[in-house]
C-alpha positions in Angstrom: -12.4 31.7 -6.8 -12.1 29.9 -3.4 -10.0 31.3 -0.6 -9.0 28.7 1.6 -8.3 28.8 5.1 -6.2 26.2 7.0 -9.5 25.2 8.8 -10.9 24.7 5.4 -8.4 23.0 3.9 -8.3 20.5 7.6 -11.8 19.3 6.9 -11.6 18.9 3.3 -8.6 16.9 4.1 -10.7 14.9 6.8 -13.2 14.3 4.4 -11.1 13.0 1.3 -9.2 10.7 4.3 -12.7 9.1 4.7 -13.2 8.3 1.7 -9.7 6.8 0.9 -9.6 4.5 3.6 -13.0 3.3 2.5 -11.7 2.5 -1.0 -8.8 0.7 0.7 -11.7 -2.2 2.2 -9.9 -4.2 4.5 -7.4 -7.4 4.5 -8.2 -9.9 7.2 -5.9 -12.4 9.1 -6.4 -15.6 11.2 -3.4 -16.4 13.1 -3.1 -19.7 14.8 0.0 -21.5 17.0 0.1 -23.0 20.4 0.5 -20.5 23.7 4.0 -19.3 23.7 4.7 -19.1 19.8 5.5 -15.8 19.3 2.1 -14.6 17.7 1.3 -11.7 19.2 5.3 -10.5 18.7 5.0 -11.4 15.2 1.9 -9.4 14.8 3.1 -6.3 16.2 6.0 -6.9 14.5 4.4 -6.5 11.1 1.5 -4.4 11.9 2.3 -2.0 14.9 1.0 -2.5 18.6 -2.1 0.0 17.8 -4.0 -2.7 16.6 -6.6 -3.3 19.3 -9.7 -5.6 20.7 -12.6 -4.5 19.3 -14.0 -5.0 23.4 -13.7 -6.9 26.3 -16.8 -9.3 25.2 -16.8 -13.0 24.8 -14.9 -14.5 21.5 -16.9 -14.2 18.2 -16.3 -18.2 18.5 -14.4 -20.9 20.3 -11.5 -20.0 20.7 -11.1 -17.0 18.2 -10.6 -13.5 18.8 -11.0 -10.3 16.7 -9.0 -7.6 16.8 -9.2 -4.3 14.5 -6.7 -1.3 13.0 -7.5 1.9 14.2 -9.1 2.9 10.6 -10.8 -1.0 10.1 -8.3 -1.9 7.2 -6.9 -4.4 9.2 -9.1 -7.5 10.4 -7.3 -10.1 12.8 -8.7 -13.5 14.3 -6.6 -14.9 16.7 -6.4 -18.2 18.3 -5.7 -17.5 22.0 -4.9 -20.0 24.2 -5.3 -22.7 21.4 -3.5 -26.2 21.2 -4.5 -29.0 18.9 -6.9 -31.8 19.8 -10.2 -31.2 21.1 -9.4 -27.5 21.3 -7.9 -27.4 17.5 -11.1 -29.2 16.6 -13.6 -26.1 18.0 -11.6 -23.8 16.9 -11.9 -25.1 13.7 -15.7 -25.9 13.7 -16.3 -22.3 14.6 -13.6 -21.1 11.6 -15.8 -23.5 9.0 -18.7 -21.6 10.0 -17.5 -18.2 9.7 -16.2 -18.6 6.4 -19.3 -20.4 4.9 -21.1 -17.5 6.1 -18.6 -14.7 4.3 -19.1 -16.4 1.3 -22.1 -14.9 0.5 -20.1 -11.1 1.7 -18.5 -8.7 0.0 -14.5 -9.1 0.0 -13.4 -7.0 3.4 -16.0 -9.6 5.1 -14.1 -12.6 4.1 -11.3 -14.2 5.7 -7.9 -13.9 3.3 -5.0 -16.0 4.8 -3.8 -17.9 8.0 -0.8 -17.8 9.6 0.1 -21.0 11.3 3.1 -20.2 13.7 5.5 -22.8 15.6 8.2 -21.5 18.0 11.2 -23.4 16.5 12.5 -24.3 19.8 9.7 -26.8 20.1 11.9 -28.5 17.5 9.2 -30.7 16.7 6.1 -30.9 14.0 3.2 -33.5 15.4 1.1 -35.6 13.4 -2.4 -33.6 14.9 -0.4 -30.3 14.0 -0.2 -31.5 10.4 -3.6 -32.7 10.7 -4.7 -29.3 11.9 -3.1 -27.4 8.9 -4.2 -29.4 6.2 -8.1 -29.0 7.8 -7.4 -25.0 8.6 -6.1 -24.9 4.5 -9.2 -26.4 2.9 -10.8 -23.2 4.9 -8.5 -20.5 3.9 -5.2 -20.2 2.4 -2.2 -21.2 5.0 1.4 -19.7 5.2 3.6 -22.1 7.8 6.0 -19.7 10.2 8.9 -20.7 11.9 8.9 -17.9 15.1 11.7 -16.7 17.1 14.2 -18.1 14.8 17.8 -17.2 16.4 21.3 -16.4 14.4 24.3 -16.3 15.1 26.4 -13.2 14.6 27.2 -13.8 10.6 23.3 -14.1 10.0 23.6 -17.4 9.7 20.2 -19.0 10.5 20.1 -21.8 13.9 20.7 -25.4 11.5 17.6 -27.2 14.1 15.3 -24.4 12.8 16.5 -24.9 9.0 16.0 -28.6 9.7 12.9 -28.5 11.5 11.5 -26.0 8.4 12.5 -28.9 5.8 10.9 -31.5 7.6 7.4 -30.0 7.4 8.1 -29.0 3.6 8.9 -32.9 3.0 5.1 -33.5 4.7 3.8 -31.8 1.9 1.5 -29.7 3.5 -1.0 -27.7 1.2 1.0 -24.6 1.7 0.7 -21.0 0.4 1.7 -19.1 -1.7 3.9 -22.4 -2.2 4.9 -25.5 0.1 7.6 -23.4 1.7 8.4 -22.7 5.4 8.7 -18.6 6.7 11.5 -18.6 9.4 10.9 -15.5 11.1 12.3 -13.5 14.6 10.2 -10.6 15.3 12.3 -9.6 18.6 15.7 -8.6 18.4 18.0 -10.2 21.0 21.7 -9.2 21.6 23.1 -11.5 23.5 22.7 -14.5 21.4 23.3 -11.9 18.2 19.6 -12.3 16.7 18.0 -9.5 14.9 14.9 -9.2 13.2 14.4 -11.9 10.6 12.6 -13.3 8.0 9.3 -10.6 8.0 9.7 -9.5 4.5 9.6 -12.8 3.7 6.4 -13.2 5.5 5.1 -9.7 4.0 5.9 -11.2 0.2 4.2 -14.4 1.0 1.2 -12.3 2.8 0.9 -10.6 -0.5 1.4 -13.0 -2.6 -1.9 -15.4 -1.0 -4.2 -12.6 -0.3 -6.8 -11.5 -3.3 -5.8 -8.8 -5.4 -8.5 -7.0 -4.0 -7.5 -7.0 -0.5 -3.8 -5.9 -0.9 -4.3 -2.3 -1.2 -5.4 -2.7 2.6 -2.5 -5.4 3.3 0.1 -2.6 1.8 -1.5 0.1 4.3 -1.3 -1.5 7.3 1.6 -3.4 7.4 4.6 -1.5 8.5 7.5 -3.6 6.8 7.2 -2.8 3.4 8.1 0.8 3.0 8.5 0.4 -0.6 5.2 -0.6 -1.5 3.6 2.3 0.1 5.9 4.2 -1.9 4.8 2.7 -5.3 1.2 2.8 -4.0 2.0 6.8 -3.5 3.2 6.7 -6.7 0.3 6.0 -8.3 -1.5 8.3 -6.9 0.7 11.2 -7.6 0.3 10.5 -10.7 -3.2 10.2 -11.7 -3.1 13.4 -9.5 -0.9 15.3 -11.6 -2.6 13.9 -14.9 -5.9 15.4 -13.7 -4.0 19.2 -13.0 -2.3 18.8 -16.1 -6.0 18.8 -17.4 -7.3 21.3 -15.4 -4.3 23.5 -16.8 -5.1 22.7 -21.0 -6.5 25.9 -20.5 -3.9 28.0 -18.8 -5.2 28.5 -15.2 -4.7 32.4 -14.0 -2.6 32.6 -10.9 -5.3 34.6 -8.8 -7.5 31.5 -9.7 -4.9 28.6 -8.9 -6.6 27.4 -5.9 -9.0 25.8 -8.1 -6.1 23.3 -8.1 -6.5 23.1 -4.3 -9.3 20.3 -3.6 -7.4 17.9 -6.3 -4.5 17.7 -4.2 -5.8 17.8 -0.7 -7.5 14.7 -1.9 -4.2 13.8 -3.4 -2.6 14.5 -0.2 -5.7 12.1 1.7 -5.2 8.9 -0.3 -1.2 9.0 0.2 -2.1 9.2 4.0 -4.4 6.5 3.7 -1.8 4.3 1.6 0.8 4.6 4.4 -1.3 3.4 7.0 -0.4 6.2 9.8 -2.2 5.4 12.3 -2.2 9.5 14.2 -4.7 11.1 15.7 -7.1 12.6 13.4 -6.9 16.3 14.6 -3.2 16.3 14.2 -3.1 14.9 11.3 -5.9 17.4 9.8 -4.4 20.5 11.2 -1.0 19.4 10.1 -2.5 19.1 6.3 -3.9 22.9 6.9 -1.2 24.8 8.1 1.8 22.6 5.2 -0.7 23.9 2.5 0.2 27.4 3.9 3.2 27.2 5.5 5.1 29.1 3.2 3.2 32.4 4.3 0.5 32.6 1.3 -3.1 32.5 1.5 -3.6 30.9 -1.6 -2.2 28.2 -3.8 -1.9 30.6 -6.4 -0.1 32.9 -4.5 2.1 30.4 -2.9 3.0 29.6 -6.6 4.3 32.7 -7.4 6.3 33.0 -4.5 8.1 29.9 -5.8 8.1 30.5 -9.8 9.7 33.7 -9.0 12.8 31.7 -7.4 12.7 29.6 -10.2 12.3 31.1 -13.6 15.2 32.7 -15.5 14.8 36.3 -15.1 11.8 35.8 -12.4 9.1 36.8 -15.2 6.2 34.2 -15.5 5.2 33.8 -19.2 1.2 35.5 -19.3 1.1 35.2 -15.5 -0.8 32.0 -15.7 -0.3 28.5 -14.5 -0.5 25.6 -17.9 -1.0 22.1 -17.9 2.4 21.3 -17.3 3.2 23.6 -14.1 0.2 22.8 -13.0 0.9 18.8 -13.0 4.3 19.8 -11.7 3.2 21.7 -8.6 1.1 19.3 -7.7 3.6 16.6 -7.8 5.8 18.5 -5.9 3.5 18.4 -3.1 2.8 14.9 -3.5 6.5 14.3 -2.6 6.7 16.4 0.1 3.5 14.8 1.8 5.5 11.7 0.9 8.3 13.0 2.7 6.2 13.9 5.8 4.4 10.5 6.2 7.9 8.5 5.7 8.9 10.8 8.9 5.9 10.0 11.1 6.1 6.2 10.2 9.8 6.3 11.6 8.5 7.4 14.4 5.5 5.4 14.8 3.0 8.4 15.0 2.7 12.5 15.0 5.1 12.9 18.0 7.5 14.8 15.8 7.9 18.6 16.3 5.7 20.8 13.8 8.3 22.9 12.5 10.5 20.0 11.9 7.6 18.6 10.0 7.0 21.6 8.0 10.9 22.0 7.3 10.4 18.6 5.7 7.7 19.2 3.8 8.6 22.7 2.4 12.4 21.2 1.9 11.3 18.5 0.0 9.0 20.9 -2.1 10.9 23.2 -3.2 13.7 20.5 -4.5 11.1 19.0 -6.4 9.7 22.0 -7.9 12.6 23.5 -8.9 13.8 20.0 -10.5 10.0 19.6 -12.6 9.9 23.5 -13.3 14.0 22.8 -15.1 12.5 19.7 -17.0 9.2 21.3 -18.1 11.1 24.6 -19.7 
């Protein structure tokens, strides 16, 4: 049977993390609007201010620029300094040819969605604008945002920016996911009572235009959507626990449980992946190292029976070994918990938090699951 140490366990971890964002692909954005319409706001907004220039090179064309998440799941082109007209045209040009090209490329390499964004203050929608969007959509799919949309202090949106919105609707723009306008304010502002507005409705309609095989990445590395990363963990909690539950058909001795142990580190690695946390590798991996030992024990097995003992009437354990069904249930305990912990570090935007508050977390939200499956599986 394997012993393994929290070093061990850290590059396992680091491994399986590999692989899982790797399986993710990557969901990639081309954002367009005139200098001064909230874009870059709106994108860090949505997707955090870690996404960053892939260099300090010329554009990959006229007028484009391509920026990339930490872990690559993330792909944006945007359109500095762009304005329609003779600009708008180039910008497009080079756009036609780098989608013809990613035709022929696997998914990640393609180009899923546009955003085309207008400051609603410009109160205003120009015939070459419209021109430009209905060009830019025969390219790639387009979703229309209002930015920097102001309310007042009963959330009721500004009526110029719900007026503004229905005119371009009425142009009948070739609009996705359908001819509706996103208003939107990425920046709260106090003294005219605006909050943040309108970016789950951009998330949705994100979702809703990319392919089905970009989304896993789209759910990663946006940072709106906290319940979709939670169903995405979900999911993988439970094929997790299925596959222990199999390992456990035939009853699993407790001095052997840490066969259990590379099942749920990658378990562990593919619910990192699916909240996007975008922390420093070394943290992250010696974090994963010392949680799977925090409660003292060298082993899972022992760190089972440390818990069972709490648990079970009596604190006997039926033939001292670990079945299908406690086996399934420990390890989506610790799915939770690692839940728990990466719904802490998004809060907080990365691993800043303190260890032991970390590990508090983790072990707290362990053992109330445990003890809750353990109850149910009797």
């Amino acid at each position: 049977m394997p012993d393994f140490g929290a070093e061990d366990l850290g590059r396992l971890f680091a491994e399986r993390h590999s692989e899982a964002i790797a399986e993710l692909g990557r969901f990639n954005l081309a954002v367009f609007g005139k200098t001064g319409a909230g874009k870059s706001t709106l994108i860090n907004a949505i997707f955090g201010q870690d996404v960053a220039p892939t260099g300090t090179g010329p554009p990959i064309t006229t007028g484009l620029h391509y920026y990339e998440h930490p872990d690559g799941i993330l792909g944006l082109f945007d359109s500095q300094g762009f304005e329609t007209g003779h600009s708008g045209d180039a910008v497009l040009e080079g756009l036609a040819r780098i989608v013809t090209q990613s035709k022929s490329q696997p998914i990640e390499r393609q180009i899923h969605a546009a955003w085309y964004v207008v400051r609603w203050s410009d109160r205003r929608f120009e015939d070459a604008q419209a021109a430009f969007v209905r060009r830019l959509a025969s390219l790639v799919p387009v979703i229309f945002v209002l930015s920097q949309v102001p309310t007042n202090a009963a959330g009721e949106v500004h009526q110029d920016a719900r007026m503004l919105a229905q005119y371009v609707e009425s142009t009948m723009l070739p609009l996705s996911p359908t001819n509706r306008v996103i208003l939107t304010n990425a920046l709260a502002d106090s003294f005219i009572a605006s909050g943040q507005y309108g970016l789950q409705d951009l998330v949705d309609a994100t979702f809703e235009t990319a392919p089905e095989a970009a989304r896993r990445a789209l759910s990663a590395a946006q940072l709106v959507d906290k319940e979709r990363k939670r169903q995405a963990s979900a999911k993988i909690i439970k094929t997790a626990s299925a596959s222990a539950f199999a390992t456990g058909v035939t009853p699993i001795p407790f001095s052997d449980a840490a066969i259990l142990i590379p099942l749920q580190i990658a378990m562990i690695a593919r619910i990192t992946a699916a909240y996007g946390l975008k922390v420093p590798a070394s943290r992250v991996t010696a974090l994963v190292g010392s949680l799977m030992l925090s409660t003292g024990a060298t082993t899972a097995g022992r760190w089972l029976v440390g818990s069972l003992l709490r648990v079970v009437p009596g604190g006997q354990i039926p033939a001292m070994a670990i079945s299908g069904t406690v086996a399934a249930s420990l390890t989506r305990a610790i799915g939770w918990a690692w839940v728990a912990v990466c719904e802490q570090m998004l809060l907080r935007g990365e691993i800043n938090v303190d260890m032991a508050l970390v590990q508090n977390i983790f072990q707290s939200e362990f053992r109330n699951r445990f003890k809750v499956d353990i109850r149910r599986d009797k």
